[in-house]
C-alpha positions in Angstrom: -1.3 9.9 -37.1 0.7 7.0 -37.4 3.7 8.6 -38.3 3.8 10.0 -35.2 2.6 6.5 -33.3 6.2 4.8 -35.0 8.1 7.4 -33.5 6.6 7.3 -29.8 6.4 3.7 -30.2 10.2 3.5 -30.9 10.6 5.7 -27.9 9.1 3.6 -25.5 11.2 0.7 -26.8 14.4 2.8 -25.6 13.0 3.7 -22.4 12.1 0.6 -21.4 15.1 -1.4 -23.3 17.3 -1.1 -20.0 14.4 -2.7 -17.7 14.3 -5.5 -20.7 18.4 -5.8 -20.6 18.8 -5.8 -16.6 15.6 -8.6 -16.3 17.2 -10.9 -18.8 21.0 -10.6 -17.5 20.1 -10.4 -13.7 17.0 -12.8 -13.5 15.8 -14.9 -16.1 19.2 -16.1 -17.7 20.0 -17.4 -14.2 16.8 -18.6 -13.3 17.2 -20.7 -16.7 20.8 -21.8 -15.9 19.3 -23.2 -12.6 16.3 -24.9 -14.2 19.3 -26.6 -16.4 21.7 -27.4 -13.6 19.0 -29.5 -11.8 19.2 -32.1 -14.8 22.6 -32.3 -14.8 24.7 -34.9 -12.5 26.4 -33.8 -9.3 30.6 -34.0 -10.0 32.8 -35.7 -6.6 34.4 -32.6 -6.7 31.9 -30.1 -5.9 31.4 -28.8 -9.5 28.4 -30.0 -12.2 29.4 -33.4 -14.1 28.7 -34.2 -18.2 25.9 -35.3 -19.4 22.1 -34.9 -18.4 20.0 -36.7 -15.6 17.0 -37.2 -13.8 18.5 -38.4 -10.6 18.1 -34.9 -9.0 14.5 -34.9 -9.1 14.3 -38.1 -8.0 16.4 -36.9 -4.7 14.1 -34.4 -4.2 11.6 -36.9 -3.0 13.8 -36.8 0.7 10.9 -37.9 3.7 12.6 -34.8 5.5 11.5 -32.1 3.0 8.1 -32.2 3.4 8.1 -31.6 6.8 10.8 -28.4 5.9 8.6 -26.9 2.7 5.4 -27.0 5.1 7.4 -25.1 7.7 8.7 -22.8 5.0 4.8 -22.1 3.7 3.5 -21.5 7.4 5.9 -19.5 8.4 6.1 -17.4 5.6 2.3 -16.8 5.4 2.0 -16.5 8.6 4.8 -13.6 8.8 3.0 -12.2 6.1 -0.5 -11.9 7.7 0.9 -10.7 10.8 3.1 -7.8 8.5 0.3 -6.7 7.1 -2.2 -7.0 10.1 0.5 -4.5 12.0 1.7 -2.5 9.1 -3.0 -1.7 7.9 -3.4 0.5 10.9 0.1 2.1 11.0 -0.1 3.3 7.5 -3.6 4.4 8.3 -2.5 6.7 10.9 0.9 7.5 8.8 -1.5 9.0 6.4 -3.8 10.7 8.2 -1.2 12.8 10.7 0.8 16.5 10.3 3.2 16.2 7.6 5.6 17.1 10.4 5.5 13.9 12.6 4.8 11.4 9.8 8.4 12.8 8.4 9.4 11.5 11.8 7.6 8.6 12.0 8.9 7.6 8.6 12.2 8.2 9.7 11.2 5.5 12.1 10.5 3.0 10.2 13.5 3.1 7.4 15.9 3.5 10.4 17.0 0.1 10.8 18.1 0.0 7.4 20.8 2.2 8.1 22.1 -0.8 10.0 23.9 -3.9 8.3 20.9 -6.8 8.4 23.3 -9.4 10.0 23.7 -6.7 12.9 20.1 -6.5 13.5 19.7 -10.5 13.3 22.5 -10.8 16.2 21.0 -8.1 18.6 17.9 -10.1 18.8 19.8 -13.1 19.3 21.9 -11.2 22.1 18.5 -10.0 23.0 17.1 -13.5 23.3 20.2 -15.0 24.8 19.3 -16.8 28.0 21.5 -14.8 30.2 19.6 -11.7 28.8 17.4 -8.6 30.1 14.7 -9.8 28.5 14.7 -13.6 29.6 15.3 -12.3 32.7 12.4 -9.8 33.0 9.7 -12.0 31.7 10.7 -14.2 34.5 10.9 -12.3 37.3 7.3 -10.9 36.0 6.2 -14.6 35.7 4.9 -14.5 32.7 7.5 -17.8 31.6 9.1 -20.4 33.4 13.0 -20.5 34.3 14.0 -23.1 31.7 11.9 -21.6 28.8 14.0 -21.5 26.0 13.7 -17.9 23.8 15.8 -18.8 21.4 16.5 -21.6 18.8 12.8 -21.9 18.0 10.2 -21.2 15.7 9.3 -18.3 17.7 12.3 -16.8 17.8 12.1 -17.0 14.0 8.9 -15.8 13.5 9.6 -12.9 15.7 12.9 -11.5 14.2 11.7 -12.5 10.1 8.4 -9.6 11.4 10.4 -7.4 13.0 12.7 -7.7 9.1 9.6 -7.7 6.8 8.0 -4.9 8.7 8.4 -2.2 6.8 8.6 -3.8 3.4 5.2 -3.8 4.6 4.3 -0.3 5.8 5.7 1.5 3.1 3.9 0.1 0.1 0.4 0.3 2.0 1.7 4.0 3.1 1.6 4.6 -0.5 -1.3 3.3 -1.5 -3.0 5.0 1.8 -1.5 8.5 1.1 -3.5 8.3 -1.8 -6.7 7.2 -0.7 -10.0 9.6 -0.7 -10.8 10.0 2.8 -14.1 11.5 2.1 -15.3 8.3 1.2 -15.2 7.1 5.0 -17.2 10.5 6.5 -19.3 10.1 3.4 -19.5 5.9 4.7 -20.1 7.1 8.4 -23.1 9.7 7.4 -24.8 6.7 5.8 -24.9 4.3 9.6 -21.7 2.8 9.1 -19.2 2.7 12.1 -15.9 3.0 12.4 -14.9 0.0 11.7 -17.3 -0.9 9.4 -16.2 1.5 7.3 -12.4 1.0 7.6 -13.4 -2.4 6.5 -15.8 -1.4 4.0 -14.5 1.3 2.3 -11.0 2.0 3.2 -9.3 -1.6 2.7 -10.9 -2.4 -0.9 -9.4 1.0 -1.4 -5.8 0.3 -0.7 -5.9 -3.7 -2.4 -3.2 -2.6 -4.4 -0.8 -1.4 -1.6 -1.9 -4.6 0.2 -1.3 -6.9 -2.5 2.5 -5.3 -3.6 3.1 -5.1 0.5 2.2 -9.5 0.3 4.4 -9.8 -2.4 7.2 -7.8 -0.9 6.7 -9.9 2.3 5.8 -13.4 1.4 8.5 -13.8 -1.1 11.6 -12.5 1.0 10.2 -14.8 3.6 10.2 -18.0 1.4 13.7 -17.7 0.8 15.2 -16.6 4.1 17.9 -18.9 5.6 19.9 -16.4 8.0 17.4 -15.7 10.5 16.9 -19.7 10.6 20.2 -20.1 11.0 20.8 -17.8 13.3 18.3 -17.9 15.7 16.7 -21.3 14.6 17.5 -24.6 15.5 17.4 -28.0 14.2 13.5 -28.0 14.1 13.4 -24.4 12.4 15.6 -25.3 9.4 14.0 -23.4 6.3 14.0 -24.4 2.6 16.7 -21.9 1.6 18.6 -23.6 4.9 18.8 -26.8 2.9 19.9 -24.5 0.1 23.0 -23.4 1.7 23.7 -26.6 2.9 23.9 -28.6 -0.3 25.6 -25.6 -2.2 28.4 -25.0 0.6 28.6 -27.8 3.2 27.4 -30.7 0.4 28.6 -29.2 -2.7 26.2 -30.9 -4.4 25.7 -28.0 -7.0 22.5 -30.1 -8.8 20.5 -31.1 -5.8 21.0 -27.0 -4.7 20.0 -26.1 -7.7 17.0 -28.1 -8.0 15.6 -26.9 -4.7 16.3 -23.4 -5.9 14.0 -23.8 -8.5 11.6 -25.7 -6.3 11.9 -22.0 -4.6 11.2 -19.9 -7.6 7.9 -22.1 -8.7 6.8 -21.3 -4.8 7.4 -17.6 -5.8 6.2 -17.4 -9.2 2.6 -18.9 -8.4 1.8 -15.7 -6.3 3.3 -13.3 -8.1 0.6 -14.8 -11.2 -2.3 -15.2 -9.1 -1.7 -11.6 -8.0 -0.9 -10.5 -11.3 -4.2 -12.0 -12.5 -5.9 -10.8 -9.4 -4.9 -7.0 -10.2 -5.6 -7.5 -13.9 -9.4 -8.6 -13.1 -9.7 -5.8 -10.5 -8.5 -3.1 -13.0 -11.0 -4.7 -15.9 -14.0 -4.7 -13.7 -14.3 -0.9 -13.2 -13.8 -0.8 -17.0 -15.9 -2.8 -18.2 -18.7 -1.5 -15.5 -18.0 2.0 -17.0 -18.7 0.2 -20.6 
């Protein structure tokens, strides 16, 4: 028995020795490097001077960047929420139609990858513009004011970093959906419960882990985004991973970059644990109820 455990065990090691390589080279060799750069001193030059420091951390204290991380948190969250409350129903009815129109409607929804991302970003702010169709229809329908401004807001953000998320949140809770046992909502509905009810009841708790992996694909794209902001923001819409970009190519203060970067990656690693620990405790429970 366990000469034939050493063998499989070896096997696995070679499967999964790639994932192992490409993780350290790709992600946490540079997310060390940038953890190390944030001690060292900025150079006049734009490169990273000798020696160590803690002035970079004590920069970080800026009254400005408060104000900027809070706005990054909202508006991240907030595009997450509204990802997931838009992509809950659409996967529901994604999984639950003819094979032949959800190949369709899938089509749909990966189509605007087929365009470059920057394109996508400058139709809406063509879209937006205030000599455009749409500015122009919503006031001749009075539903806003002549000098309403539809871009270089926090609107305008919020509304082109949904339509981008989108359907990194669809497709995981497609996934999850397509799976889902459908017999447990008529078998919910013969026992009083409504519709809704048992959507909430039954169907959600059922798809946690296509909801939690689409909040992960959608929260932490969203804390790092800086060309939508840019873009289609203004002053008061500046993002953390605006302030990135700024010290790394307008500053060239490589440090202080580098120390909000990895400001950035504690912001994304605390989820990514809680829902690590979250799916660990859901996938003991049933376990240890079957025990």
């Amino acid at each position: 028995m366990s000469g034939r455990a050493k063998p499989r065990a070896w096997t696995e090691w070679l499967v999964t020795m790639p994932s192992f390589v490409w993780l350290g080279l790709l992600f946490i060799i540079p997310t060390v490097l940038v953890f190390a750069i944030t001690f060292r001193p900025s150079d006049p030059y734009g490169g990273i001077g000798a020696g160590w420091t803690l002035e970079t951390l004590k920069t970080l204290g800026n009254p400005n960047y408060p104000a900027i991380v809070w706005r990054t948190i909202w508006m991240s969250a907030l595009t997450t929420g509204l990802c997931i409350l838009l992509a809950t129903p659409m996967s529901y009815y994604l999984s639950r139609v003819s094979p032949r129109l959800r190949q369709w409607l899938l089509l749909l929804v990966i189509l605007p990858f087929w365009t470059s991302f920057l394109v996508r970003v400058f139709a809406w702010k063509v879209l937006l513009h205030p000599d455009g169709f749409l500015k122009h229809a919503l006031v001749w329908l009075h539903l806003i004011s002549p000098d309403t401004s539809l871009l270089y807001n926090a609107g305008a953000v919020l509304l082109v970093m949904i339509y981008t998320e989108l359907p990194f949140a669809i497709l995981p809770i497609y996934a999850a959906a397509e799976k889902f046992d459908y017999r447990l909502i008529e078998a919910a509905k013969d026992l009083g419960a409504g519709s809704f009810r048992a959507f909430v009841s039954v169907f959600l708790p059922g798809i946690r882990v296509g909801l939690l992996t689409a909040f992960l694909m959608v929260f932490i794209p969203s804390l790092g985004s800086y060309v939508i902001p840019d873009i289609v923001g203004g002053p008061t819409s500046e993002m953390i991973g605006n302030k990135i970009a700024q010290r790394t190519f307008v500053d060239r203060n490589l440090p202080h970059a580098a120390g909000l970067s990895a400001f950035l990656s504690v912001a994304v690693l605390v989820p990514m644990v809680a829902v690590s620990a979250l799916r660990r405790k859901n996938t003991r429970a049933p376990n240890e109820e079957g025990v």
